[in-house]
Structure formats: structure tokens, C-alpha cells
matplotlib code that plots the C-alpha trace (Angstrom):
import matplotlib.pyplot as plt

x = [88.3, 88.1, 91.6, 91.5, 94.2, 95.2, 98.4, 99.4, 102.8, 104.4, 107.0, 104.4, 103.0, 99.3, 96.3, 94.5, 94.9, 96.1, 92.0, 91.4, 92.7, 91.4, 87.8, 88.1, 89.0, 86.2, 83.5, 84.7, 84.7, 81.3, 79.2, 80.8, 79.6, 82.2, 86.4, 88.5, 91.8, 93.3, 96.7, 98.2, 101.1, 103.3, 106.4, 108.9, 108.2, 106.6, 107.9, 104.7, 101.9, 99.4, 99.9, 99.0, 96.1, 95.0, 95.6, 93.7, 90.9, 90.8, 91.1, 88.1, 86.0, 88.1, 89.6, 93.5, 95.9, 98.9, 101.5, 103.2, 106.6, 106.6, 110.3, 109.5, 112.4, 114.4, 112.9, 109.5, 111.0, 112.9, 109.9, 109.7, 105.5, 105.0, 105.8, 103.0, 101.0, 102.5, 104.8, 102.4, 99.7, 102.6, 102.3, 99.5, 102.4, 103.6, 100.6, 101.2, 104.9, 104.2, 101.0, 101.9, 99.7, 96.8, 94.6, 92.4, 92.0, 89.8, 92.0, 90.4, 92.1, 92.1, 89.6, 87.3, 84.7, 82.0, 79.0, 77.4, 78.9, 82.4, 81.1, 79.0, 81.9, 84.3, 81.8, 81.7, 83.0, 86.5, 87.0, 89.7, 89.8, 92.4, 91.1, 87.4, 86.1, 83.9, 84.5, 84.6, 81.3, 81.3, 83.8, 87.5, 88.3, 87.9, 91.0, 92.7, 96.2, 97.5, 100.7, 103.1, 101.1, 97.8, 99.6, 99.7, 96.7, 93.3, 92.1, 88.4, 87.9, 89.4, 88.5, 89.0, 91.7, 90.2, 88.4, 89.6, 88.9, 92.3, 92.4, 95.8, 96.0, 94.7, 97.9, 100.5, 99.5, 99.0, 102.4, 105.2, 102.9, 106.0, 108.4, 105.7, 105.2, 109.3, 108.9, 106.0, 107.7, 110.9, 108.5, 106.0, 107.4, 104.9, 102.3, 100.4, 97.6, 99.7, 97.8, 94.5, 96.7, 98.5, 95.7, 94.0, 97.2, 97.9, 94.2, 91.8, 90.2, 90.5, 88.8, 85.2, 83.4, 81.3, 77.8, 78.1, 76.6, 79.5, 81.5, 80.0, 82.7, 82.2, 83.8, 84.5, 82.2, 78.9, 75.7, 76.4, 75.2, 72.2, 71.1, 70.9, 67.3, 67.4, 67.5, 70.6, 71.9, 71.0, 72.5, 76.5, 78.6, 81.8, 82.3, 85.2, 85.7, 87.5, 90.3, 89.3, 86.0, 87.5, 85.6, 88.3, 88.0, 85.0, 81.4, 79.7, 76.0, 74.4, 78.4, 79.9, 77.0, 78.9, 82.3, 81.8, 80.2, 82.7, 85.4, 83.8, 84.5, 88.2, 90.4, 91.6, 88.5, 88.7, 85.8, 87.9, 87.5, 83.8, 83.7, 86.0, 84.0, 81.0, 82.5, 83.5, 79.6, 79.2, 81.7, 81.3, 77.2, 78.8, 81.3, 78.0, 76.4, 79.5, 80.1, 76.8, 77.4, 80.6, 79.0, 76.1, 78.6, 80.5, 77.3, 76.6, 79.8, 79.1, 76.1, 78.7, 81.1, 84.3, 86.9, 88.2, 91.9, 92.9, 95.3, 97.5, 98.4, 98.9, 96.2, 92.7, 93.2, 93.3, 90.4, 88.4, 89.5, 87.8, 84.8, 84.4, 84.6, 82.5, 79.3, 80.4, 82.0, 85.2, 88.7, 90.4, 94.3, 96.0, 98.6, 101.2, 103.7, 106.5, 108.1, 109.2, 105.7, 104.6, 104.9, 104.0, 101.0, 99.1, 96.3, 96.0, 95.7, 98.2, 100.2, 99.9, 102.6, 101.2, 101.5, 99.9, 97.2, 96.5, 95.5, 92.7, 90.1, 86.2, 86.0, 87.9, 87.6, 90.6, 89.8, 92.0, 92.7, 95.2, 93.7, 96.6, 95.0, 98.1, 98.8, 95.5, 95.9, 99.2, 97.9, 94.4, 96.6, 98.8, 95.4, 94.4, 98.0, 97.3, 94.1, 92.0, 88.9, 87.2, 83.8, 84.1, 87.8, 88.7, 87.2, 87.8, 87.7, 87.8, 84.3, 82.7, 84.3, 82.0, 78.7, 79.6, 80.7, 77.0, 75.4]
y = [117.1, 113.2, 111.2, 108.3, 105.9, 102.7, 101.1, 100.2, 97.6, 99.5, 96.7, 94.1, 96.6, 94.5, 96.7, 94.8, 96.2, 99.6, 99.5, 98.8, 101.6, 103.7, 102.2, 102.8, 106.4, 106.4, 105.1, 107.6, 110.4, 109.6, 108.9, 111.5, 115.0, 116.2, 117.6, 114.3, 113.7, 110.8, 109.1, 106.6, 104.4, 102.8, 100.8, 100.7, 102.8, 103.9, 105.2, 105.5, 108.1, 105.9, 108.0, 111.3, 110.2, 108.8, 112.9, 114.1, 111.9, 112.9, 116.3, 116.7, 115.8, 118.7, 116.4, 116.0, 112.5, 112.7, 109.9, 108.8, 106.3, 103.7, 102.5, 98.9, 98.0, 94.9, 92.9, 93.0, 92.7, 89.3, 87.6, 84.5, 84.6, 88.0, 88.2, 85.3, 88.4, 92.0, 93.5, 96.7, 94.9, 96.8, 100.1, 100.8, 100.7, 103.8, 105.7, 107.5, 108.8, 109.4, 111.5, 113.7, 116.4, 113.5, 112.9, 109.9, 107.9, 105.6, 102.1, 100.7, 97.7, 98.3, 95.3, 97.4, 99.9, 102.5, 102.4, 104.9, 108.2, 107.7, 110.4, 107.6, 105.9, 109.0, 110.3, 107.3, 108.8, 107.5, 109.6, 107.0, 104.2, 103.4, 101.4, 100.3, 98.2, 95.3, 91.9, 88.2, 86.8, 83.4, 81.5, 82.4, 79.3, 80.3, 82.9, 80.9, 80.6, 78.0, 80.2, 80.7, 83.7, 81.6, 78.9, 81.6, 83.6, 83.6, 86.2, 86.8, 89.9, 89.8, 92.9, 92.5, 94.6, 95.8, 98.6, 100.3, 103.6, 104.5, 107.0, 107.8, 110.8, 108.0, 105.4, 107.8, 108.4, 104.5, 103.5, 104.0, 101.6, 100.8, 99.9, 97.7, 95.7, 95.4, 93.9, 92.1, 90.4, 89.3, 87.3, 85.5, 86.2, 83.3, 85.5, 85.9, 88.3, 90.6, 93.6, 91.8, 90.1, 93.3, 94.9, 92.7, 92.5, 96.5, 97.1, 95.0, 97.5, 99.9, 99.0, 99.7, 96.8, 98.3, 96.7, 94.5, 96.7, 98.8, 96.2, 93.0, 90.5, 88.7, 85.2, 84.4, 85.1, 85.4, 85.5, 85.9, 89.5, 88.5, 86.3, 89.6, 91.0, 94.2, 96.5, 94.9, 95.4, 99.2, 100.1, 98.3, 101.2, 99.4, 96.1, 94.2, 91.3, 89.7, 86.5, 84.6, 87.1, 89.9, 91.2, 90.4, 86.6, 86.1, 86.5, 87.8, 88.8, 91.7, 93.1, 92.8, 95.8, 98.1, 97.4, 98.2, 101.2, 102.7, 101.2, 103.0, 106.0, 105.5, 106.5, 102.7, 101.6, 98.5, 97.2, 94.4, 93.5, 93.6, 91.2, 88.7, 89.0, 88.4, 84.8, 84.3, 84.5, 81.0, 79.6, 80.0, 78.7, 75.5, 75.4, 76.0, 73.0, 70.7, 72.0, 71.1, 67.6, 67.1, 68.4, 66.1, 62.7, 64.1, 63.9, 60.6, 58.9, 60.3, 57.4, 55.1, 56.2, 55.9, 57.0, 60.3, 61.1, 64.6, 65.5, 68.7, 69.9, 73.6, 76.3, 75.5, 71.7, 72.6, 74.7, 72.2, 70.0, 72.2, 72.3, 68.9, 67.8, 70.6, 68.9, 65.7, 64.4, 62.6, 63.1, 60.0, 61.3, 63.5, 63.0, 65.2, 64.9, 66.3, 62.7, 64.6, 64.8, 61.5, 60.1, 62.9, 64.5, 67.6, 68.9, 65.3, 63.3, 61.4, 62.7, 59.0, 57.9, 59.4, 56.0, 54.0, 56.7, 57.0, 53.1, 52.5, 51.5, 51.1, 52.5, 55.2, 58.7, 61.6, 65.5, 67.4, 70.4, 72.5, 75.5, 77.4, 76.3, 75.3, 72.8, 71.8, 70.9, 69.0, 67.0, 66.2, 64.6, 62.7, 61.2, 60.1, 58.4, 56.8, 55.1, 57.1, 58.1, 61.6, 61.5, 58.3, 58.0, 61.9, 65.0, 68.3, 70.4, 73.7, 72.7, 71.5, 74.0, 76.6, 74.4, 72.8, 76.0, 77.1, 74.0]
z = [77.3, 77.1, 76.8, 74.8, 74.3, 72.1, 71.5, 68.0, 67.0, 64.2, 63.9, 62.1, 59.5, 59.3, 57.0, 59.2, 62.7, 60.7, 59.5, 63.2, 64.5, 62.3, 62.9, 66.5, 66.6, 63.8, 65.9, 69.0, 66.8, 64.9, 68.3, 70.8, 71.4, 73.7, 72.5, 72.5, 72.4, 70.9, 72.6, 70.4, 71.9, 69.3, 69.5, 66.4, 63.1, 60.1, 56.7, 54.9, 54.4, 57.8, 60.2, 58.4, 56.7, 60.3, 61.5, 58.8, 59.7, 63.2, 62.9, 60.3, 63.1, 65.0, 67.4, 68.0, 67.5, 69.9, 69.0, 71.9, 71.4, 73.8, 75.0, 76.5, 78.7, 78.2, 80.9, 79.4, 75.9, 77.5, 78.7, 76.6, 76.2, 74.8, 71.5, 71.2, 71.0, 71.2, 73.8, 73.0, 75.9, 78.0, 77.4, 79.8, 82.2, 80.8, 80.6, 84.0, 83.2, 79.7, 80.6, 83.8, 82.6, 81.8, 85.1, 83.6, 80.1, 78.7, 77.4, 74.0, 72.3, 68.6, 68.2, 69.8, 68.0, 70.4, 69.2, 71.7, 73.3, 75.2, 77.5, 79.4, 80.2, 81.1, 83.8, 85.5, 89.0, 90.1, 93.5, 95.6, 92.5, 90.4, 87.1, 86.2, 83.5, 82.9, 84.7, 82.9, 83.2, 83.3, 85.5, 86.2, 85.0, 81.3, 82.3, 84.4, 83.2, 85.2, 86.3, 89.0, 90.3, 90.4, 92.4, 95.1, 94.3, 94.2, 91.2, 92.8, 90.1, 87.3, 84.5, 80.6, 79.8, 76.0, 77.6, 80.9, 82.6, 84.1, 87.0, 86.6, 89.5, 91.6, 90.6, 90.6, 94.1, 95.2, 93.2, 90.6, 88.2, 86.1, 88.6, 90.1, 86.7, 86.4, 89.8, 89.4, 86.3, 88.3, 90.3, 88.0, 84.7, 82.7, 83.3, 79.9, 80.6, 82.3, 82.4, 83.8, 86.7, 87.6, 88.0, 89.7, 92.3, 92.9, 92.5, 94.2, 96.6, 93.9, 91.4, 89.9, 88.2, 85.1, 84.1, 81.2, 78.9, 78.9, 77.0, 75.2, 74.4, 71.0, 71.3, 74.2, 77.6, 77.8, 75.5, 71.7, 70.6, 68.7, 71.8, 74.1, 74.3, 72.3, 75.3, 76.0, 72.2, 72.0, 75.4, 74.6, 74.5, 73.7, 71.0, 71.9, 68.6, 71.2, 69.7, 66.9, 66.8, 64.2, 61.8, 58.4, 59.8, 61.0, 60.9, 64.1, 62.4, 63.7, 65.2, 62.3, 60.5, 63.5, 62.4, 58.6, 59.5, 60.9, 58.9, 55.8, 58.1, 57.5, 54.8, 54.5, 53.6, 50.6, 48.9, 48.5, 52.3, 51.9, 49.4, 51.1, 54.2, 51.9, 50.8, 54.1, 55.4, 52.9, 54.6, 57.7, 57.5, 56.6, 59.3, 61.5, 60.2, 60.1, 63.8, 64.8, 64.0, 65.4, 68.3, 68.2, 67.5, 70.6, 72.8, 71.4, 72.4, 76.1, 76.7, 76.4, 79.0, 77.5, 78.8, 77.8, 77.4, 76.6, 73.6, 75.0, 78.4, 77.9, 79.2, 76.9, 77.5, 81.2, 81.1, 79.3, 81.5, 84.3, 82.4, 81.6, 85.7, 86.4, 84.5, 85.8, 82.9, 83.7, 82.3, 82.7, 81.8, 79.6, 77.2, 75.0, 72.4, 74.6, 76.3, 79.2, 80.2, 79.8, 83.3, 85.3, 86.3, 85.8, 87.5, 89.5, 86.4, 84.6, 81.6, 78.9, 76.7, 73.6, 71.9, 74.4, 74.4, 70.6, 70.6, 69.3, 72.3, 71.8, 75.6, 74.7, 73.1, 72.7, 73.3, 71.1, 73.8, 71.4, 70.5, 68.2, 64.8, 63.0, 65.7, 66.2, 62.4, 62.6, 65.9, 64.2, 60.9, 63.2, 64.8, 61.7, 60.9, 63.7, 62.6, 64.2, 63.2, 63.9, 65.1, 66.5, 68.2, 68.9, 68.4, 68.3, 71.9, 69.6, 68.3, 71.5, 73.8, 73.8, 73.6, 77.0, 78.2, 77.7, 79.0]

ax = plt.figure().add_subplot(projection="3d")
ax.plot(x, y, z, "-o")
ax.set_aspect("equal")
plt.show()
């Protein structure tokens, strides 16, 4: 018997990551041989027909759906980062207490779909480790969070928490996994990838680091799907359409034909989706071009040598930052539209007085480094109010990020 398990937020009722769900256990289901059981971990409720139409599904294919409520103490529940996402990245915590009878699962994110059979990745031996999965590629700095625990740390490993083999015989006997989070929290509770890190700290010697094959990230680390040789392509076992790479936003190319397989799979399927994912292809090809060119302006600037001053001094403006200096191209300061940071420092360079900052300079350029889209909107308007001109004055980090990533 393979043990699968996924954690679903019942409190935001989303189609979306209801139809994500569903495609996951679809795309188990469809490409595995072997009698699966299916361990769904939900917070909050549901007073519609999802959840029995999601049975049905799995047990045509004569598997079984155990539904498993998670009660997330009121530490976690406190902390003040994690309803940026969902306090469901928690319940892997729980997985040991919740399933004593349960000697090892496989973890899936719901933006995740298996496109091969799950029973490569369940006899992966784990005799004397704890958790296994598949490590960032490129360099920690893309993850680096900039935190309290990093300060005092070095993360030399760090595994993607959307797909992990969990030996849970093997953590009951190292620790009481809970109580160490609850700890673990008290200490460095601005933690945001909080699974990753734990890990990482109660884990180190015990952990297995997969070949990349046995998760391909979509949008963030690594080559892009369609760049892989085909060996590569046929031999992924797990898709993760990893942040702004999901499948109703976003068009992927040759990933995305995986995901509406399986989707049509699913009782929630909606032609509707299609469509708008259809339009979205249009869109997107210009978005392409247009990207290209702010790219290219970008690249252009740099023979002059401005000075470049970057707009934002959360976690992405650092990590460009990091990039930037790492292919020799110098930051001169940062600056923020939060006064108590003007003045200070971050990172060794100075924080500007916005004003001063969004002076129009020939020597000087502006890196918006705000990744959250609605404030990379608001910041980007307010440049322009300033007389600044895009292309020329400031551009976009969003855009540029991943190209100098690459390069």
C-alpha cells in the first residue's frame, strides 16, 4: 500500500485549488499500478457536495480518500507571516500523530501533478532517514529569506517542500516532530518557509537528496521544461507549477498539456477554463515580446554605468540584490517607502530617502525589487508621478530577474 498525502484550506473555498486537488489525485491514480491510499489534510469546512464527488472519483479507480482534520495550534495560527499563504504548509507537523498506524508518505502540494508511476518514488529506500526530496538547484540565495534563523545558520541543503518522501517511523523515533516546530517557532518565528527550514534543522544527517528528475520546478529554479533534453522530459515523475507558474494563470507550453490531462480526469472539469487559458496563451506571447525589450533597454543602460538604486528592501529586492553583485554589477543603495528605513542600512548598503532617490539623475537607474504584483503596480505608478520614465529611469526587477538569474 502507498500513502499519499496533500493538505487542502477549506476556509478559502477557491475552484481553483479544489480542481488542483482533484488533478493531483487524478494524475496518481491514472499513472500508478500499485493500491494507494489517499490522506487529505484540511483545516476549516465544507457544506457542499466537493468532497463526495472527490470520493467517488478515487474510488472508481478502487483506491481509498481518508480525510484527516487538521487542528493547527494557536502559536502557528499567531505567527504574523502565515496567512500570506496558508497555515495548511503546517500540517506536515502533524502527519506523525495523526498517522500512528502510517510508517511513511509521500507529501504532494496540490500544484503538483505525477506524470509517471508514484511507486518510483515510494521505493526509494529510507533505512535510518527521516525525509527525502529534491534539492533547489541553483543557488541558496534565490531561497534565502533573510531571517533570524539565517543570521545564525548556514542552510547548506535545503529540499523543496512540494514533494517529500516522509519516513515517519524514522521521525517518531528521532523526535516529537510537533513539539519541535512549537519550539522552533518560539525561537525564529519570521520564518516563512517553515517546513523547508525545519527540516533542514532536525534533519540534516537525515536526509536523502533525490535526482532532479524526480521533481521539475516550473518557475522558479532551474531549466524551463521545454529547455530539458527530452530524456530529461520523459523521465520527470513529479510537476511542481511552482508560484506564479499555475496552470489557470499561466502558460508553461509543453507542462501545461500534463495538467489538462489530468484535470479532464476530474469531475470539476470546465470547458470554460480551457478557453480562458486559450486567451491567456495571446496574451502572454505579447508579454514575451514586451519583456524581451524591457530586458534589452535594461542591458543597454548598463554600458553606461549608472548607478543603480534599488526600489524595496523586503526578501526579492535582497535576493536581486545578491544576484546583481554576484555578476559584478554594482548596487549603489536601496531605498523604501517606509521613513523608518531611510537612514539605515541593509545588507551594508544604505537605505535613501525615497525622495532624494526618485530624482531624476542621468547617472542613475531604479530596480523596482517588489515582487507582490499589486504593489509592484502601485510603486511603478508612483515612479511615473514622479517623472520618471520606464525604460530609461527604472525598470522592472520582476522582468529582468530571471534573465540574470540565467546569465
Amino acid at each position: 500500500m502507498i500513502h499519499i498525502a496533500a493538505s487542502i484550506d477549506f476556509t478559502k473555498v477557491n475552484a481553483e485549488y479544489d480542481a488542483y486537488l482533484a488533478t493531483l489525485c487524478a494524475s496518481i491514480l491514472e499513472n500508478t499500478m500499485a493500491d494507494i491510499t489517499i490522506h487529505v489534510f484540511f483545516i476549516g469546512a465544507r457544506t457542499d457536495d466537493y468532497v463526495e464527488q472527490l470520493e467517488k472519483m478515487v474510488e472508481c479507480h478502487g483506491a481509498t480518500l481518508y480525510l484527516h482534520e487538521v487542528p493547527i495550534d494557536a502559536e502557528f495560527l499567531a505567527l504574523s507571516h502565515i496567512h500570506t499563504w496558508t497555515p495548511v504548509i503546517l500540517n506536515k507537523f502533524y502527519f506523525p500523530q495523526l498517522l500512528p498506524a502510517v510508517e511513511k508518505i509521500i507529501f504532494f502540494d496540490l500544484d503538483v501533478i505525477v506524470k509517471r508511476d508514484v511507486q518510483e518514488l515510494w521505493d526509494i529506500p529510507m533505512e535510518g532517514l527521516a525525509v527525502a526530496g529534491v534539492q533547489y538547484r541553483n543557488s541558496f540565495s534565490l531561497n534565502r529569506e533573510f531571517n533570524s534563523y539565517e543570521e545564525r545558520h548556514t542552510i547548506d541543503m535545503r529540499v523543496n517542500g512540494g514533494m517529500v518522501i516522509m519516513n515517519l517511523a524514522e521521525i517518531r523515533q528521532t523526535c516529537d516532530l510537533l513539539a519541535e516546530a512549537k519550539s522552533f517557532v518560539r525561537a525564529y518565528p519570521d520564518v516563512k518557509g517553515l517546513d523547508e527550514v525545519l527540516f533542514h534543522h532536525l534533519f540534516h544527517t537525515k536526509t536523502k537528496i533525490l535526482p532532479p528528475h524526480c521533481q521539475h520546478f516550473l518557475g522558479m529554479d532551474g531549466l524551463l521544461f521545454d529547455e530539458e533534453p527530452k530524456t530529461v522530459q520523459e523521465a520527470v515523475i513529479a510537476m511542481h507549477y511552482a508560484y506564479e507558474s499555475k496552470p489557470f494563470h499561466y502558460v508553461n507550453g509543453t507542462p501545461d498539456r500534463y495538467f489538462w490531462q489530468y484535470f479532464r480526469c476530474t469531475p470539476f472539469y470546465d470547458e470554460r477554463a480551457v478557453d480562458a487559458w486559450y486567451a491567456r496563451v495571446g496574451l502572454m506571447r505579447a508579454a514575451l515580446v514586451n519583456g524581451r525589450r524591457h530586458i534589452r533597454a535594461f542591458y543597454e543602460r548598463l554600458r553606461e554605468n549608472p548607478e543603480i538604486v534599488v526600489f524595496g528592501t523586503g526578501v526579492f529586492a535582497r535576493k536581486l540584490v545578491c544576484y546583481l553583485t554576484a555578476r559584478n554589477i554594482c548596487v549603489h543603495a536601496f531605498t523604501d517607502n517606509a521613513p523608518e528605513r531611510w537612514g539605515t542600512h541593509v545588507d551594508g548598503l544604505p537605505v535613501l530617502i525615497r525622495d532624494e532617490a526618485l530624482r531624476c539623475c542621468a547617472t542613475q537607474i531604479i530596480l523596482l525589487g517588489i515582487i507582490n504584483e499589486r504593489n509592484n503596480q502601485a510603486v511603478r505608478q508612483q515612479l511615473c508621478a514622479a517623472g520618471l520614465q520606464e525604460e530609461l529611469d527604472f525598470f522592472d526587477a520582476k522582468i529582468i530577474f530571471e534573465d540574470i538569474r540565467r546569465n
